[in-house]
N, C-alpha and C positions, 0 to 999 in steps of 0.2 A: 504494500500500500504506500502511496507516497504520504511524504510528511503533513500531518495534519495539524493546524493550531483549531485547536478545539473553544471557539466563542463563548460556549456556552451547553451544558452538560446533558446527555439525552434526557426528556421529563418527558412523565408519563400522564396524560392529561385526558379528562373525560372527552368524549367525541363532539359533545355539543361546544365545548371549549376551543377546542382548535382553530378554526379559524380567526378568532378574534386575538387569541395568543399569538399568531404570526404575523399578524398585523402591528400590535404591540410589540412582539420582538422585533422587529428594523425598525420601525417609527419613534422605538424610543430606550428602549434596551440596548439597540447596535447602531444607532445614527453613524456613529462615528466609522462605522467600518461599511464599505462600497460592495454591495452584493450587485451578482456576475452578470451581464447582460448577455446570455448567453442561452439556453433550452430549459426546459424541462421533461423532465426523462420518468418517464410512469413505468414500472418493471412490477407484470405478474407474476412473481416467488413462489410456487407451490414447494419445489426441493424435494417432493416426496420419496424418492429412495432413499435421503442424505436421512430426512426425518423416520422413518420405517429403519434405517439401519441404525440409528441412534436410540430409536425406541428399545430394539430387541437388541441392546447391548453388542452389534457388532462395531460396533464403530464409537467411538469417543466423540465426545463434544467439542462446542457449541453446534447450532446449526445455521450455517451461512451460506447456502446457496451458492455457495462455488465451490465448482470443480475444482479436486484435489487429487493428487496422487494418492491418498489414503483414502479417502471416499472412493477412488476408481477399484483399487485392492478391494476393499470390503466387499462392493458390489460384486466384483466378478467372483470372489469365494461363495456369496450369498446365492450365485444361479444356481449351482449344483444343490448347494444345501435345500433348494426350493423344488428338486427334482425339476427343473427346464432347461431346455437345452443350451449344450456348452456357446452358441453360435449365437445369446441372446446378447442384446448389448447391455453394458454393466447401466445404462441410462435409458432403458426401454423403461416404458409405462408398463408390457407385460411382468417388469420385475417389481415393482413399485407395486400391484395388486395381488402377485405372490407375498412377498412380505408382510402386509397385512393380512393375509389369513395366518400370521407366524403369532405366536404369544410375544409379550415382553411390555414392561409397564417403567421403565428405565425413565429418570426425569430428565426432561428436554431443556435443554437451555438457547433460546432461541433471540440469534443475534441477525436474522436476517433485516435485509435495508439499513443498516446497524456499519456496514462493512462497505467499501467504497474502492472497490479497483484500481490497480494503481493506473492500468491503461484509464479508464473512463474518466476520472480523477484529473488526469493529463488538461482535459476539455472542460473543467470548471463547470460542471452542472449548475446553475442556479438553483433549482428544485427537485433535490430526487424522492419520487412515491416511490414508495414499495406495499405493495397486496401482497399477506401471507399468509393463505390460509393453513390452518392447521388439520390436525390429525381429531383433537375432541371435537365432535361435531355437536357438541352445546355451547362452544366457549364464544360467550359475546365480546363486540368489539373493543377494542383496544388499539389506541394510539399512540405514537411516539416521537417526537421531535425533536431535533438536534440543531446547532447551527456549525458550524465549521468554515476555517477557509485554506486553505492550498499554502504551504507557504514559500514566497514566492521568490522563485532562482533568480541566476545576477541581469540586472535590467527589466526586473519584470515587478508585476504587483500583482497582490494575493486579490483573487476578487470570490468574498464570496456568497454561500451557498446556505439552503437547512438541508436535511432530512426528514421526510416525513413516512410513519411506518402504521400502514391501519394492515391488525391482525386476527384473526376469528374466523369460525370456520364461514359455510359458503354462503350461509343467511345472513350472519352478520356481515360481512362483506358486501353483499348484495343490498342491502340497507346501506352502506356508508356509501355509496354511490356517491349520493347526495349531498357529501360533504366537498367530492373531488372538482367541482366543476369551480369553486371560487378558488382553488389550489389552483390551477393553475392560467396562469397567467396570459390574456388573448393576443398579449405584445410578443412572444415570443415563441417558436416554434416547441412543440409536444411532440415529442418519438414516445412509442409506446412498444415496451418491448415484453411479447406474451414468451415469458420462458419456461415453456411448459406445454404439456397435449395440446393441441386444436381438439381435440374432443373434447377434453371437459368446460364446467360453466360459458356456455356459446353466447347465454344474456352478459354475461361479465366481459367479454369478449366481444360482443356489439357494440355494447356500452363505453367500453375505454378505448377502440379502435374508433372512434366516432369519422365521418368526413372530416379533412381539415388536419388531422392527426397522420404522422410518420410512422407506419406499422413496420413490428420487423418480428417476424414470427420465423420456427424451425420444419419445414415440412416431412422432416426425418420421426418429429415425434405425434403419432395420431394414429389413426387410419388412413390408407392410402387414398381413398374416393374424399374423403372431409378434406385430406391436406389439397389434393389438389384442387380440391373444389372451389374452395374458400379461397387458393392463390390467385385462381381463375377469374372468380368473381372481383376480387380486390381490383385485381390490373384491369380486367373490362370497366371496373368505376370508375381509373381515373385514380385512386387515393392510390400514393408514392406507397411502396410496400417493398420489403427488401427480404430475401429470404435467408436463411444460415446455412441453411442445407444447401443451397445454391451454391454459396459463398466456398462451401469447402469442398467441392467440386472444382477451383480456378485452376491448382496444377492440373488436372485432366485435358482441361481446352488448352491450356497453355502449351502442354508436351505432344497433345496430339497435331495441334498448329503447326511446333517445330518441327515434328517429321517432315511434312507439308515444305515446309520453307526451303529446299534445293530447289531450282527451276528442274530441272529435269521430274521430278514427282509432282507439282501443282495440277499437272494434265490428268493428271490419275484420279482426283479428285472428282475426276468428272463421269466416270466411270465404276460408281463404291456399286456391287452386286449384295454383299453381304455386311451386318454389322451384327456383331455379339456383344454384351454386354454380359459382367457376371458381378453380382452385389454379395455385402454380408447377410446371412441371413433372408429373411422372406419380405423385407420393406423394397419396396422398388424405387420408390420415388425417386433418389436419387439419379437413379440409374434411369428412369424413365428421361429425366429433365437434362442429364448428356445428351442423350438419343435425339429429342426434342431439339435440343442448341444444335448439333450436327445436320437434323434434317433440315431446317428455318436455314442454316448459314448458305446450303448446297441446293435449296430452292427443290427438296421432295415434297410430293403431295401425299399425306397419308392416305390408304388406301380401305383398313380393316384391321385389327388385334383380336385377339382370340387368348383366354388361359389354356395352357396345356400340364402336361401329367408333372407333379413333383414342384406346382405354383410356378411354373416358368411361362414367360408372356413373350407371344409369336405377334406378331404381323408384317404386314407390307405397306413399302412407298413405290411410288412412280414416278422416277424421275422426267426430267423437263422432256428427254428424247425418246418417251415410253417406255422405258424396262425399267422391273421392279426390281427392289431394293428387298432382301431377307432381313427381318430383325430379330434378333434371340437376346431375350434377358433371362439369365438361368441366375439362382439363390445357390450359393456354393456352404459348405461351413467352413468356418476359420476357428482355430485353437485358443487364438486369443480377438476376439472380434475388438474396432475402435470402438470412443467411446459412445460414440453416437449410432442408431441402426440406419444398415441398408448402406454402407457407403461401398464405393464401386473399388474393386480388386482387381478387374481387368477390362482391356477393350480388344476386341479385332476387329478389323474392316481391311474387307478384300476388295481390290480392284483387278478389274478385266479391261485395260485399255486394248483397242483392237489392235493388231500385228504387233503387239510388245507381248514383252512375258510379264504375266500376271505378278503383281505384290500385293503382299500382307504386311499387314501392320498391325502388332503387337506392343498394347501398352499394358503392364503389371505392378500393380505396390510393392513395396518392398517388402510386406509380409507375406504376400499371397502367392509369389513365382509368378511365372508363364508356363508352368507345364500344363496347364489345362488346353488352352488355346491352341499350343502348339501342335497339338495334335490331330489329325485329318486333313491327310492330303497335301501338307505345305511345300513337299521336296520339293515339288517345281516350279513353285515361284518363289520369287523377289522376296525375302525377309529382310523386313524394317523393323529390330524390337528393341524397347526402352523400359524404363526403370520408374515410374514416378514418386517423386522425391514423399513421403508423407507431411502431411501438414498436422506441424503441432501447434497450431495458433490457439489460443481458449476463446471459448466464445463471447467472453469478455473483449478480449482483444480485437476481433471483429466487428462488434460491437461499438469498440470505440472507434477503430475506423470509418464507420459510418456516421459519425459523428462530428469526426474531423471532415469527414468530403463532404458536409452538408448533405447532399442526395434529397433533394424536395420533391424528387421521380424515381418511377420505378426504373431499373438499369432497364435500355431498351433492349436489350436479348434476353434477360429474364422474362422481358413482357410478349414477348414474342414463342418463346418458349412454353410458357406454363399452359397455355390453350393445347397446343399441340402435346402434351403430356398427360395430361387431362385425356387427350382421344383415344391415349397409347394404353393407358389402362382399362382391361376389357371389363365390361359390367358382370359384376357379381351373379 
């Protein structure tokens, strides 16, 4: 975390109090010190594995909503112990409802919105909300606020911020609605960042996504029809929406690009017959929303998707010159899956330029290999294979970079993308 000079000490203040308390604190509590002309940042906190592995004594306290290398351990020990499979990711929502059917009554010590990233921190939030709901599903609301400021390196000046933290489970939350609309402020842009299922609370999630609001949601976590559903719908509104799961796909387009980049291979491009695609586990989305950037870049038309045996998703494109294009996305397991579900392990794309000899192109993570891929039929053509480097950014980190680039729009190949991903997924 960067260094913080602390204004003034978290207090914990009835709900109907709060806003009149924040008013009074800079009006006359903190005159003297310049808060940040800068965003407000609204973060839905559920954490519910971090809190379920803290409950049932696998995991030590506090609970703060970021991703830890000890929070990652716990969780992956906890898939086996919950009998689910090795391939599940240690931050699936399926682990998060196995653990709750686990006993343990371990007291929670709950520091979430409490804690402040050192990336996001960087960007001097004026106002950061935190929703966090809890595990007692009677504990009414409760509030929390802090003030803080940055303090500030050589040439610069501290500008700052509060925190505000409303916690209780999904009623009490759903009631304090009501409080957030004078929270935040109409001079200043609102990112709102759902860190947690697109499945659950969808009124909570209407409600703080409102029009006019910077959404930045993870399509990795939900079901696959809601995530893409919702991506779909966002970008057809018009409302700026940024994805994470997107985001951590960038090496992929990037290394598949560089292949691409000799002149002698850009021709070949024009020519893909085939693309395979293989993800962790059974989330596709990721791996749909590759498929999706590839076909929008090279101007395919999708054609039909279809599920086949073992959850793997078939269909066809036609390209510009009428021949279709093969898609295979097949669920592999991996030993140690990342920490997120679904993320892509491998690519191929075959091309057939006419009177040349055919190439493949083979892209593979550094966990996963290429021996899958590489098999069938390649001896006689063209082998192009590469390595892609893994991305260890936290989603924090992400997070803050979308903060720093402003982004008041959806990236336009995201928006271009999610419709056609959305097609790629066959209906249930």
């Amino acid at each position: 975390m960067s260094p913080q000079l602390t204004l003034q000490a978290p207090v914990a203040l009835p709900p109907p109090e709060l806003t009149d308390y924040l008013e009074k604190l800079w009006s006359q509590d903190l005159e003297s010190s310049s808060g940040a002309s800068t965003f407000t940042l609204l973060v839905w906190q559920p954490a519910w594995v971090e809190q379920h592995l803290v409950r049932t004594g696998r995991l030590d306290g506090p609970v703060t909503g970021v991703v830890r290398s000890e929070l990652l351990e716990a969780a992956r020990e906890a898939v086996p112990a919950c009998d689910l499979p090795l391939s599940i990711s240690p931050l699936s929502p399926k682990l998060a409802w196995a653990l709750g059917q686990q006993s343990g009554d371990h007291a929670i010590e709950d520091l979430r919105g409490q804690y402040i990233d050192a990336a996001i921190s960087a960007y001097q939030p004026r106002r950061l909300i935190t929703l966090a709901p809890t595990l007692d599903h009677g504990q009414p609301l409760e509030t929390l606020v802090a003030a803080y400021c940055p303090l500030p390196g050589e040439g610069t000046t501290a500008a700052c911020g509060d925190v505000v933290v409303l916690r209780g489970d999904f009623g009490a939350l759903q009631q304090g609605l009501q409080l957030l609309k004078p929270l935040v402020p109409n001079d200043l842009p609102c990112w709102v960042w759902w860190n947690g299922s697109l499945d659950e609370a969808p009124e909570l999630l209407e409600a703080l996504g409102a029009p006019g609001r910077r959404l930045v949601i993870d399509t990795a976590l939900g079901t696959p029809r809601r995530c893409l559903d919702l991506l779909e719908s966002r970008v057809g509104s018009g409302q700026p929406v940024n994805d994470l799961n997107w985001l951590r796909q960038r090496a992929w387009r990037e290394s598949l690009a560089m292949v691409f980049d000799p002149p002698g291979r850009r021709d070949a491009l024009n020519h893909v017959v085939q693309l395979d695609i293989d993800v962790e586990g059974t989330h596709p989305v990721q791996g749909l929303l590759l498929a999706a950037w590839l076909a929008d870049r090279l101007g395919w038309h999708w054609v039909e998707s279809r599920a086949a045996a073992d959850e793997e998703i078939r269909a066809e494109f036609e390209r510009n010159d009428g021949v279709t294009v093969q898609f295979h996305l097949t669920p592999v397991p991996v030993g140690v899956p990342s920490s997120h579900p679904g993320s892509v392990v491998g690519l191929r794309l075959i091309c057939e330029p006419p009177g040349r000899q055919a190439l493949c192109v083979i892209l593979c993570s550094e966990s996963g290999g290429c021996m899958r891929l590489e098999a069938g039929g390649m001896a006689r053509m063209e082998l192009a294979e590469e390595v892609v480097p893994m991305g260890h950014a936290t989603d924090e980190w992400e997070m803050a970079r979308l903060l720093g680039g402003g982004h008041d729009s959806t990236n336009p190949l995201l928006a271009a993308a999610a419709p056609l991903a959305a097609k790629l997924l066959p209906d249930a």
